[in-house]
Backbone bond lengths (Angstrom), bond angles and torsions (degrees), N, CA, C in turn:
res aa  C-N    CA-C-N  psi(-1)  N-CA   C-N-CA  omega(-1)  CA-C   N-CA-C  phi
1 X - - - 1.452 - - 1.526 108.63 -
2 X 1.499 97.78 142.91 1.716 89.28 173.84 1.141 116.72 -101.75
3 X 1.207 126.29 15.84 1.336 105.24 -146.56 2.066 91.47 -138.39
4 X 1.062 121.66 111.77 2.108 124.92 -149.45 1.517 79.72 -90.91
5 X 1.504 135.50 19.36 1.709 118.96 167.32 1.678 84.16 -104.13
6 X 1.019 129.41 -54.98 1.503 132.26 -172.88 1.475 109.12 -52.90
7 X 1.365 109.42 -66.12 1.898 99.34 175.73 1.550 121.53 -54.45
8 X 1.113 109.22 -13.53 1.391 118.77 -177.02 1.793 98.45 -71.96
9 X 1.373 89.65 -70.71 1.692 82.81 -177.69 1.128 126.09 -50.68
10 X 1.333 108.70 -32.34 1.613 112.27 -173.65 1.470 89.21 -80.86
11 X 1.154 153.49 -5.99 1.464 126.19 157.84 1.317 111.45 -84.68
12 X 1.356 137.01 -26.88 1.347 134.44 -158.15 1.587 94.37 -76.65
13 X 1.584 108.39 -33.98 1.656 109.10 -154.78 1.672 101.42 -89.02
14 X 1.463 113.42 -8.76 0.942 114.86 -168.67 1.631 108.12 -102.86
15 X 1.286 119.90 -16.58 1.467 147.19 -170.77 1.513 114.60 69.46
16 X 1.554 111.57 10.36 1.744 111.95 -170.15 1.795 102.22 -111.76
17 X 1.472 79.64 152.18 1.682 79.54 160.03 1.700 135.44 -53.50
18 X 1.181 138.43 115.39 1.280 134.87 163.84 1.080 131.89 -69.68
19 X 1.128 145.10 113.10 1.987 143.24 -177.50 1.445 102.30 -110.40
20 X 1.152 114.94 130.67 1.738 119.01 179.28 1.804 93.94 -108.53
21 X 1.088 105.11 168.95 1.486 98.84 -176.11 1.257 106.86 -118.58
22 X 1.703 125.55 -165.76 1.880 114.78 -173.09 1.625 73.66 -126.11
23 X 1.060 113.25 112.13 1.772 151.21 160.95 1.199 116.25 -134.92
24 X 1.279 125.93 145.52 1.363 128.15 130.99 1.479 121.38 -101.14
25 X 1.565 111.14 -8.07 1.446 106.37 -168.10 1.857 99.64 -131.16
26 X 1.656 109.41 72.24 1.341 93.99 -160.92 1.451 112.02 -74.22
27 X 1.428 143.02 -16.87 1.461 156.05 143.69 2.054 108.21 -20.51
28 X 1.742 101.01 -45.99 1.269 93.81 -175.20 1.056 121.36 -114.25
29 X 1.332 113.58 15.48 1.653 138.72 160.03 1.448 100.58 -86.30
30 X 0.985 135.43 -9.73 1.729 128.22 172.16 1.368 113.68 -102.51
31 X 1.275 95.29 -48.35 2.121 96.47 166.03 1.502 104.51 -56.37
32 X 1.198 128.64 -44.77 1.276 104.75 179.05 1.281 133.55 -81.41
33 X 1.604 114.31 -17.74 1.655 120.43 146.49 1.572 118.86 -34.96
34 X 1.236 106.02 -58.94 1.420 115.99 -165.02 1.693 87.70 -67.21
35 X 1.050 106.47 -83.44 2.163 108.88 -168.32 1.704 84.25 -38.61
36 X 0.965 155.36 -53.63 1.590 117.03 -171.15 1.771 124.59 -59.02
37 X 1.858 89.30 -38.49 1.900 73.80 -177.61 1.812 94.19 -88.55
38 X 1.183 139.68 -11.54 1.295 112.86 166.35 1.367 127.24 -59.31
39 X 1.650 118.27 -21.03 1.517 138.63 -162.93 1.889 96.52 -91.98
40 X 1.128 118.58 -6.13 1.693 125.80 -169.55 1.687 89.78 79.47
41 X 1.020 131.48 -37.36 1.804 113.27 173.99 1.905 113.67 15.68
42 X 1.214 75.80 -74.82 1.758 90.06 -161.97 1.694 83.92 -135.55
43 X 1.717 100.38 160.77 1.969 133.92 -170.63 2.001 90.15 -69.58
44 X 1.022 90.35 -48.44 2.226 85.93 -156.66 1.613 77.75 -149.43
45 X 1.723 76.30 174.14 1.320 105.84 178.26 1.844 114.12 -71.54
46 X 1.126 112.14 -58.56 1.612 114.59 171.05 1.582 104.48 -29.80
47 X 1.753 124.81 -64.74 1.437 121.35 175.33 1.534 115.67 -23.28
48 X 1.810 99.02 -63.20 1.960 110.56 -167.20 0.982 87.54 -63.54
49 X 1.125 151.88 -79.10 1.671 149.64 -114.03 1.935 87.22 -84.47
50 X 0.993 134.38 -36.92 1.261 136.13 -174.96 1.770 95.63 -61.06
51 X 1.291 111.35 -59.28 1.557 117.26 -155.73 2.000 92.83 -75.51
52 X 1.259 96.20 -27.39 1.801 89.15 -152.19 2.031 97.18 -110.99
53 X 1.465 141.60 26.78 0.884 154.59 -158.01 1.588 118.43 -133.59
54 X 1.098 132.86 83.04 1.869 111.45 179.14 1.417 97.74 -102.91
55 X 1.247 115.55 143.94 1.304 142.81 143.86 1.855 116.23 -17.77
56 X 0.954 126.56 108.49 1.514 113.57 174.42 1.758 94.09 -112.89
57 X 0.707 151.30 -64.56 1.644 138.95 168.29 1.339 104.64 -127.96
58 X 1.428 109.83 177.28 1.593 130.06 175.98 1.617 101.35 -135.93
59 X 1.349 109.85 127.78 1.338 104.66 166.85 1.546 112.02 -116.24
60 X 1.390 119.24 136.54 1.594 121.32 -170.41 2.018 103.13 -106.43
61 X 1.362 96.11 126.66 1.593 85.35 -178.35 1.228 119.73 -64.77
62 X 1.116 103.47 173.84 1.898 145.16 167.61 1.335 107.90 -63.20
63 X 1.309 134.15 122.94 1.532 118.96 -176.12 1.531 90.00 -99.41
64 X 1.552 119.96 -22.03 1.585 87.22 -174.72 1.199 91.96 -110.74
65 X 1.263 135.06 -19.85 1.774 111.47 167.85 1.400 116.07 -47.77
66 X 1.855 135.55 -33.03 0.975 122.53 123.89 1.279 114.60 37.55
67 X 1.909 84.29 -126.36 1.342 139.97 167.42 1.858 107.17 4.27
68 X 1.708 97.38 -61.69 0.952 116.02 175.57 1.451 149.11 -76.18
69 X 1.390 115.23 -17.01 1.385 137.90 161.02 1.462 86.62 -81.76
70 X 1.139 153.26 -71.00 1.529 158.18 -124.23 2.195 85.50 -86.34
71 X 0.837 111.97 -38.37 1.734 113.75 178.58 1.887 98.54 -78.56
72 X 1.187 114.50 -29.56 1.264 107.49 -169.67 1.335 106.38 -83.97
73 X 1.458 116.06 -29.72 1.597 122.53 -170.02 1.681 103.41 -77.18
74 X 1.524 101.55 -41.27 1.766 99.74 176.68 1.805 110.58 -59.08
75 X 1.273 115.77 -26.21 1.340 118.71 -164.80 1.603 89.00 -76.07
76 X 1.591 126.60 -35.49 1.538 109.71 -162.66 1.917 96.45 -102.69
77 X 0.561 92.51 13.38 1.714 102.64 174.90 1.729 103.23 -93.20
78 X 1.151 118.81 -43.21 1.801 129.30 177.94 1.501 83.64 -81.90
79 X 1.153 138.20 -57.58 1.287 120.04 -166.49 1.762 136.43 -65.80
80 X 1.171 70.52 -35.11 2.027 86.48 154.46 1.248 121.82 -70.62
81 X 1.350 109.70 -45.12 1.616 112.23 -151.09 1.515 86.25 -78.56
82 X 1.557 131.80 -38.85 1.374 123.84 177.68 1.181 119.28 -48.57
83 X 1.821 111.48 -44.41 1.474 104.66 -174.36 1.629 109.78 -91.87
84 X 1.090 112.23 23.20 1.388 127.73 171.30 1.738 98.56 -31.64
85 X 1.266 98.67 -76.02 1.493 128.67 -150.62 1.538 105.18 -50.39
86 X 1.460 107.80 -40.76 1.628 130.80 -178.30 1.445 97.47 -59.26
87 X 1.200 156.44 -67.52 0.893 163.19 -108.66 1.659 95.09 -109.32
88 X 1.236 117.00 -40.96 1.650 109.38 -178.94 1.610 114.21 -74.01
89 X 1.298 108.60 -9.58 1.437 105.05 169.71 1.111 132.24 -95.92
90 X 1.714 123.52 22.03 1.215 131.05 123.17 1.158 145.11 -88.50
């Protein structure tokens, strides 16, 4: 993700830590994971990604932002499931 307001949420909503990595090309940072352990490079993928991966931040969630996406998601979960019914009559 590029964008440290987006990983953020997606850790808070998710309750886990987030790590973004230092890429600009994360599509060709994976092809080249893979062509190393296909090349014998490295045993597995966990090995490459260890040797060929740095850390660019970690974000640790929000326990009550949480709290709060998790109240917002129940609110659109009742809100669907109500208009459930609407929807089969087209």
């Amino acid at each position: 993700m590029n964008s440290r307001t987006w990983s953020q949420i997606f850790s808070d909503v998710i309750g886990l830590p987030v790590e973004t990595i230092d890429t600009k090309e994360l599509g060709a940072l994976g092809c080249a994971i893979t062509a190393s352990v296909a090349s014998g490079l490295y045993a597995d993928l966990p090995e490459a990604a260890r040797h060929m991966v740095r850390v660019k931040e970690r974000m640790e969630p929000d326990p009550q932002k949480k709290v709060a996406y998790d109240r917002k998601y129940a609110l659109f979960v009742q809100a669907s499931q109500a208009l459930d019914g609407l929807w089969k009559t087209f």
